[in-house]
C-alpha positions as CSV (number, residue, x, y, z in Angstrom):
1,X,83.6,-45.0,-54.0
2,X,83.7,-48.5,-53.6
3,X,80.4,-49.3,-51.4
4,X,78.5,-46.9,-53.3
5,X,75.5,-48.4,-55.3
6,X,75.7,-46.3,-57.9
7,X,79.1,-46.1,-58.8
8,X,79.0,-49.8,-59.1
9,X,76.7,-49.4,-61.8
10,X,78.5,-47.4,-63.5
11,X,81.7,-49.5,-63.8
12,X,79.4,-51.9,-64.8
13,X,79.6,-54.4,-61.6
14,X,76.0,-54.3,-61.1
15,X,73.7,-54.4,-64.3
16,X,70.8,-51.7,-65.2
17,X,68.5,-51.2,-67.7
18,X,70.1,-48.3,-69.2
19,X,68.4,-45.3,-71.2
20,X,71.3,-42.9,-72.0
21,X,75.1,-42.7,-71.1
22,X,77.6,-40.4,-72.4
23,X,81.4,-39.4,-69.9
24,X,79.6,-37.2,-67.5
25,X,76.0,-39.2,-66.9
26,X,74.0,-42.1,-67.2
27,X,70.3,-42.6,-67.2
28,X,68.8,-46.2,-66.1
29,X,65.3,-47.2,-64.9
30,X,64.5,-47.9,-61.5
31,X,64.2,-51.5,-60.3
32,X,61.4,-50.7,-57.5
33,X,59.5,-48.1,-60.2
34,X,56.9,-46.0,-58.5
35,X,55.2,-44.9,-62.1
36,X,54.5,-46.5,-65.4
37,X,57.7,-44.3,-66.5
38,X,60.3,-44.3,-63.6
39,X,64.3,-43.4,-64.2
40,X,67.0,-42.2,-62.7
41,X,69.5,-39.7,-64.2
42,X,73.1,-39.5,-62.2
43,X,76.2,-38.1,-62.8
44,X,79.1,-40.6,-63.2
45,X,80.9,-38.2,-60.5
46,X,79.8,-39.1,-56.8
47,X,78.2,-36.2,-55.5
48,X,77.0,-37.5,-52.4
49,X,73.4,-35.1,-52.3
50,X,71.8,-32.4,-53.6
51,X,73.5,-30.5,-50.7
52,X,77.0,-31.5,-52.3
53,X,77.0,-29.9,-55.2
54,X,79.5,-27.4,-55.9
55,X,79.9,-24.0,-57.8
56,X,82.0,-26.6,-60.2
57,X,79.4,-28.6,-60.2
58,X,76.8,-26.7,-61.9
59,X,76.9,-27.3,-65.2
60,X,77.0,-31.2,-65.0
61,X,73.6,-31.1,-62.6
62,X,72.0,-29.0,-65.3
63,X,73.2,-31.9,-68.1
64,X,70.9,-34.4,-65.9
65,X,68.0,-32.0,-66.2
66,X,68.1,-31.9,-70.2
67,X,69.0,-35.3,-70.2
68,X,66.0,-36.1,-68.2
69,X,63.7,-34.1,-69.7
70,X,65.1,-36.2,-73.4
71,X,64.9,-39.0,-72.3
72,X,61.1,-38.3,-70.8
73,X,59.8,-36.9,-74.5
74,X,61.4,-40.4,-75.6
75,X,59.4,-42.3,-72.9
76,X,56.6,-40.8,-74.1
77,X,55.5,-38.3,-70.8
78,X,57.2,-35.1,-72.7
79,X,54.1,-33.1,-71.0
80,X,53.7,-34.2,-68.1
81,X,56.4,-35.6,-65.9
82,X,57.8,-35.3,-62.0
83,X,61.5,-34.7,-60.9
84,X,62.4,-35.3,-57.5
85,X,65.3,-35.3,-56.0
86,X,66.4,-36.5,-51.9
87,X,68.8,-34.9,-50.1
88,X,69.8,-36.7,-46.5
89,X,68.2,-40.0,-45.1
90,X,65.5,-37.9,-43.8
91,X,63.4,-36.9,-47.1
92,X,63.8,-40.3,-47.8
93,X,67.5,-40.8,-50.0
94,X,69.0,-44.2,-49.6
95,X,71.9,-44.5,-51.7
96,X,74.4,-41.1,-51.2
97,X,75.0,-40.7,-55.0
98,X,73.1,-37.6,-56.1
99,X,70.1,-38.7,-58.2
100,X,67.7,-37.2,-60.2
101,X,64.4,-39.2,-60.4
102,X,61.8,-39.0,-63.0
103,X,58.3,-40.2,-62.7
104,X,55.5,-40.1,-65.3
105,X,52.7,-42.0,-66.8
106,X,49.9,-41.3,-64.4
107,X,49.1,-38.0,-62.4
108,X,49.9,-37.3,-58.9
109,X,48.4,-35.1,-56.4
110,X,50.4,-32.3,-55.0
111,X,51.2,-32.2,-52.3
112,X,52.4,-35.8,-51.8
């Protein structure tokens, strides 16, 4: 997708900060970070939302979960760390690549 944010990362068009990438995903920190330990983890196929994924997709989504959970023991917040994911404008996603985020480094109340 040409306009997507994302996808222009991964061609490398727009730099990041990145933390892991293999052929299926890539793991970068967010620019805007809301915790002391603040990354994304996307596939490098557009899924648009969680609400996109498909039956094919299944494996791939659980890759960003190990990867994220790697990458947080290397960051350091191994035992204790947030995923959240957006799905639609309405809970709050603004760029229509499915992302994983991952927030640690300080706690957080529940609910939010």
């Amino acid at each position: 997708m040409t306009d997507c944010l994302f996808c222009k990362i991964i061609a490398g068009d727009i730099p990041a900060e990145k933390l892991y990438e293999d052929d299926e995903v890539l793991a970068f920190r967010d620019i805007a970070p809301q915790a002391p330990v603040h990354f994304l983890v996307i596939p490098k196929k557009h899924i648009v939302d969680p609400a996109g994924v498909s039956e094919e997709d299944e494996k791939l989504i659980g890759k960003l979960m190990r990867i994220g959970s790697q990458i947080a023991a290397e960051e350091g917040v191994g035992d204790g760390f947030r995923i959240i994911y957006n799905n639609g404008a309405k809970a709050g996603q603004a760029v229509f690549h499915i992302h994983m985020h991952i927030l640690g480094g300080k706690e957080r109340p529940w609910p939010m």
